[in-house]
RODO-2510 file (C-alpha; in nm, 4 decimals, decimal comma):
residues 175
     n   res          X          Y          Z
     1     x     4,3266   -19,1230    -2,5768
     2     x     4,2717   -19,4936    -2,6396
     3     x     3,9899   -19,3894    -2,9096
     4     x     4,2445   -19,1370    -3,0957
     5     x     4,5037   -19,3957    -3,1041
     6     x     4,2807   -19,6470    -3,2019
     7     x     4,1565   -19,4049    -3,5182
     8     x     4,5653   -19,3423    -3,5965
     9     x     4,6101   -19,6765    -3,6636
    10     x     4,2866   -19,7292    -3,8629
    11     x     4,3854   -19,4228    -4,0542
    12     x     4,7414   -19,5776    -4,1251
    13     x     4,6268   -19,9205    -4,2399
    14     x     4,4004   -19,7831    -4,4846
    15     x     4,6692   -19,5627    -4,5980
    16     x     4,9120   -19,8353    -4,6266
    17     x     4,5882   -20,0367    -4,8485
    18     x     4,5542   -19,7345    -5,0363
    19     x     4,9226   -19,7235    -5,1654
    20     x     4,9490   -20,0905    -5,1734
    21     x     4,6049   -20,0746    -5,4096
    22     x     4,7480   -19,8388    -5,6615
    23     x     5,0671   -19,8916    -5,6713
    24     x     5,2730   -19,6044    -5,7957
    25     x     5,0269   -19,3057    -5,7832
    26     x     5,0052   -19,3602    -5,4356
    27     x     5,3756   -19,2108    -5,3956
    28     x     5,2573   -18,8995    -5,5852
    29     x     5,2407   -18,5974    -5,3536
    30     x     4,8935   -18,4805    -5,3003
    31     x     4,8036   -18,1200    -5,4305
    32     x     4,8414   -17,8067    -5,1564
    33     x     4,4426   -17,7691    -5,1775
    34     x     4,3968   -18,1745    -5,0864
    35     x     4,6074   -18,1295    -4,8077
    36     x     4,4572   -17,7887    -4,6376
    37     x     4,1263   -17,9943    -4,6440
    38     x     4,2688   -18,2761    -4,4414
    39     x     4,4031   -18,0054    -4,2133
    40     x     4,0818   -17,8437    -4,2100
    41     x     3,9191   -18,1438    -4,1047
    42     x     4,1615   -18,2598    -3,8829
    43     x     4,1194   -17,9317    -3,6915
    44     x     3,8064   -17,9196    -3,6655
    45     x     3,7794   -18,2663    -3,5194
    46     x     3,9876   -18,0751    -3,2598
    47     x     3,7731   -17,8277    -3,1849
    48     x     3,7581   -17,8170    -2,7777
    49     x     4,1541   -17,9695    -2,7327
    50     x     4,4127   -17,8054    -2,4524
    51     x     4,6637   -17,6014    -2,6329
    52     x     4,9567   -17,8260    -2,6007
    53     x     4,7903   -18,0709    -2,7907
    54     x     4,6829   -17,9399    -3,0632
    55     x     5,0086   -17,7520    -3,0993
    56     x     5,1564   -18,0826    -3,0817
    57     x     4,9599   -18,1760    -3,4358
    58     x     5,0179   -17,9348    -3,6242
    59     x     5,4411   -17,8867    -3,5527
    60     x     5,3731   -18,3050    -3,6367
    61     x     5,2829   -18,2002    -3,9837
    62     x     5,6149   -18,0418    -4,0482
    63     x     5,4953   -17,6561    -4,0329
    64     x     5,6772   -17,3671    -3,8436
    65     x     5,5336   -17,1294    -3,6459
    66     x     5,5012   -16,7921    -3,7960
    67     x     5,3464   -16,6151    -3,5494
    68     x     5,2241   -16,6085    -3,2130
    69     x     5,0277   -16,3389    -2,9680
    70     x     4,8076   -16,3782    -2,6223
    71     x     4,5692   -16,0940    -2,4795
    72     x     4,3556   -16,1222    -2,2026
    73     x     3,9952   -15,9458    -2,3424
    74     x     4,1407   -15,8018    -2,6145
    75     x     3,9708   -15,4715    -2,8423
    76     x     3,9264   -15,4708    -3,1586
    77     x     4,2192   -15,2216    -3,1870
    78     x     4,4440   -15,4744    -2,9993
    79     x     4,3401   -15,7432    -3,2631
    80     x     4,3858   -15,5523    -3,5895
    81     x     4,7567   -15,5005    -3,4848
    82     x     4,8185   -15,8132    -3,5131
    83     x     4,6613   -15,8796    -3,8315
    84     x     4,8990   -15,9535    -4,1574
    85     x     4,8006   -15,8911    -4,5492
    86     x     4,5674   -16,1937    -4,5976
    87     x     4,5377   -16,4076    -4,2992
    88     x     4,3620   -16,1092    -4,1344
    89     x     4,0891   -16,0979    -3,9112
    90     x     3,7672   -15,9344    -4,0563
    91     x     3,5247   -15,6994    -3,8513
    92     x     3,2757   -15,9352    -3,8130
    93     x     3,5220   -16,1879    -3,7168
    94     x     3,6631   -15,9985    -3,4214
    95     x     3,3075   -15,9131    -3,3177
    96     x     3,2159   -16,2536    -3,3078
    97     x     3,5478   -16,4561    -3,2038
    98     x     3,6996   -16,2031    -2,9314
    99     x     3,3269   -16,0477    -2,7715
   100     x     3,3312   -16,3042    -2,4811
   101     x     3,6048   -16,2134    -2,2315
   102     x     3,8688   -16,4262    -2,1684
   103     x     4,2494   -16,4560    -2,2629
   104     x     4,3215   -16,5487    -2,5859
   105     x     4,6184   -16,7121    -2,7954
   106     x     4,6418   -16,6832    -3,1534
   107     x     4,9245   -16,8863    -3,3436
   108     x     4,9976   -16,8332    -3,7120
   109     x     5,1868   -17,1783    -3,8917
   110     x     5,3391   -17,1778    -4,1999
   111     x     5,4650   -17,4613    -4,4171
   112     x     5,6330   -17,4055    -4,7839
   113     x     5,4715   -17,6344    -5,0222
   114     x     5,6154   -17,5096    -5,3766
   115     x     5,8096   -17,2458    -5,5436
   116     x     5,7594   -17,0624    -5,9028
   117     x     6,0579   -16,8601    -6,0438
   118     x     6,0116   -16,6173    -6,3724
   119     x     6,2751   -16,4050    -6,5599
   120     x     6,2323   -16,0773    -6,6717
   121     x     6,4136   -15,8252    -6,8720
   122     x     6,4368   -15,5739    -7,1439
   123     x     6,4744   -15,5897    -7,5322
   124     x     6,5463   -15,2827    -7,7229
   125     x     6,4379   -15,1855    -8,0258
   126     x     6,6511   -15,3767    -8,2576
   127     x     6,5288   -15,6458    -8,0741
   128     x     6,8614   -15,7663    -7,8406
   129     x     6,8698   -15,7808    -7,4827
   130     x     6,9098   -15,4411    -7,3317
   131     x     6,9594   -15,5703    -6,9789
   132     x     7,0796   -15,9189    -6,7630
   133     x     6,7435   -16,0893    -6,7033
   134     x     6,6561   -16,0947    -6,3303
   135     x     6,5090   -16,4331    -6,2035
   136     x     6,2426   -16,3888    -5,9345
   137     x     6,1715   -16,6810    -5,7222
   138     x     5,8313   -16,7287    -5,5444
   139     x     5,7485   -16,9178    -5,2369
   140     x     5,3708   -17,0469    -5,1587
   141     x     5,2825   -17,1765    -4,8550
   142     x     4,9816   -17,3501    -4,6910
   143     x     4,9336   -17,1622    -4,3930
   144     x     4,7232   -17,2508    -4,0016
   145     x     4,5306   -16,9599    -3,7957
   146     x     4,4187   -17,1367    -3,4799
   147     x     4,2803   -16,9379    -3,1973
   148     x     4,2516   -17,0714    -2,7880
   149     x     4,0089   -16,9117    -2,5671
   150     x     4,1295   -16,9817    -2,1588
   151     x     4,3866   -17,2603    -2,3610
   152     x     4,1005   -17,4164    -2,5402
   153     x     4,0545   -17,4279    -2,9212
   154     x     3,7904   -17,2521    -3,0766
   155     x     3,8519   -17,1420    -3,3701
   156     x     4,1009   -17,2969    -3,6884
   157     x     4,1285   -17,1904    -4,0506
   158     x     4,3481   -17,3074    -4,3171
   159     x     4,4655   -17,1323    -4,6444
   160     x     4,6235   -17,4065    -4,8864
   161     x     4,8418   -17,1315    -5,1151
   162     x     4,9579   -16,8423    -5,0034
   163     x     5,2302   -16,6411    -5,1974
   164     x     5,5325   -16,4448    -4,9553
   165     x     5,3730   -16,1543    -4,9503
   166     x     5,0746   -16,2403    -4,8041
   167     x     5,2202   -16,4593    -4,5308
   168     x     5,5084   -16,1985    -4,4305
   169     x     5,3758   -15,8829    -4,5462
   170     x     5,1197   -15,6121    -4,5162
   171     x     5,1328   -15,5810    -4,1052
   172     x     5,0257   -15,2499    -4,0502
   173     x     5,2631   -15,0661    -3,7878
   174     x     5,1234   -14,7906    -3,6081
   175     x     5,3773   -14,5059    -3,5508
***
């Protein structure tokens, strides 16, 4: 505890030399892929921490919990139910992550971190506006996958832009 506070502090003095050093482009924000590797390396430093803790972290980084499941020696089956468009779980992955038994917590984290917007519409042939143009507005996100085995961390991975689509949809529902 001591050494993580101790490690806070030196991380927030050189941050604090950092923005005093250059000045204005300090106050920039950094770019969604800069940040996911921070993550990234923040959770892996983790690797081993009670659930509560590192729970703790990552709602401390402003990001919302998407999702959230438990199983207790899940199948692959039980797994792929779960999985969403692009923060799925490959074959290989279940093989190797969920093999050992043991109950198991997977929470999905989502934080927006930009937005793009684009009109569309129609021109006709004489070259005027056949229809209102629609704007479309679309939301990227840096999303967290971190998986507990018996409330222990295991497993994290970080995507740094994800659109909507890939975050929300593409679960598969079994009828």
């Amino acid at each position: 505890m001591r050494d993580r506070l101790q490690a806070r502090i030196g991380a927030a003095l050189v941050a604090g030399l950092v923005i005093v050093g250059t000045g204005m482009a300090a106050r920039e924000p950094q770019k969604p892929k800069e940040q996911a590797r921070q993550y990234e390396s923040s959770l892996q430093g983790m690797t081993g921490q009670p659930f509560g803790k590192v729970i703790a972290a990552i709602e401390d980084w402003d990001f919302e919990c998407l999702d959230a499941w438990e199983a207790d020696d899940p199948t692959p089956r039980d797994v792929v139910k779960h999985n969403r468009n692009k923060i799925r779980f490959s074959k290989k992955e279940i093989a190797a992550i969920f093999g050992p038994e043991g109950t198991y917590r997977v929470v999905i984290y989502n934080k927006l971190v930009g937005t793009d917007s684009t009109a569309i519409g129609e021109v006709n042939s004489a070259g005027r506006s056949a229809g209102k143009d629609l704007t479309l507005r679309l939301e990227k996100y840096t999303v967290i996958r971190v998986v507990f085995k018996d409330n222990v961390l295991i497993l994290s991975k970080v995507w740094p832009v994800l659109d909507q689509s890939g975050v929300s949809g593409g679960m598969r529902q079994n009828r």
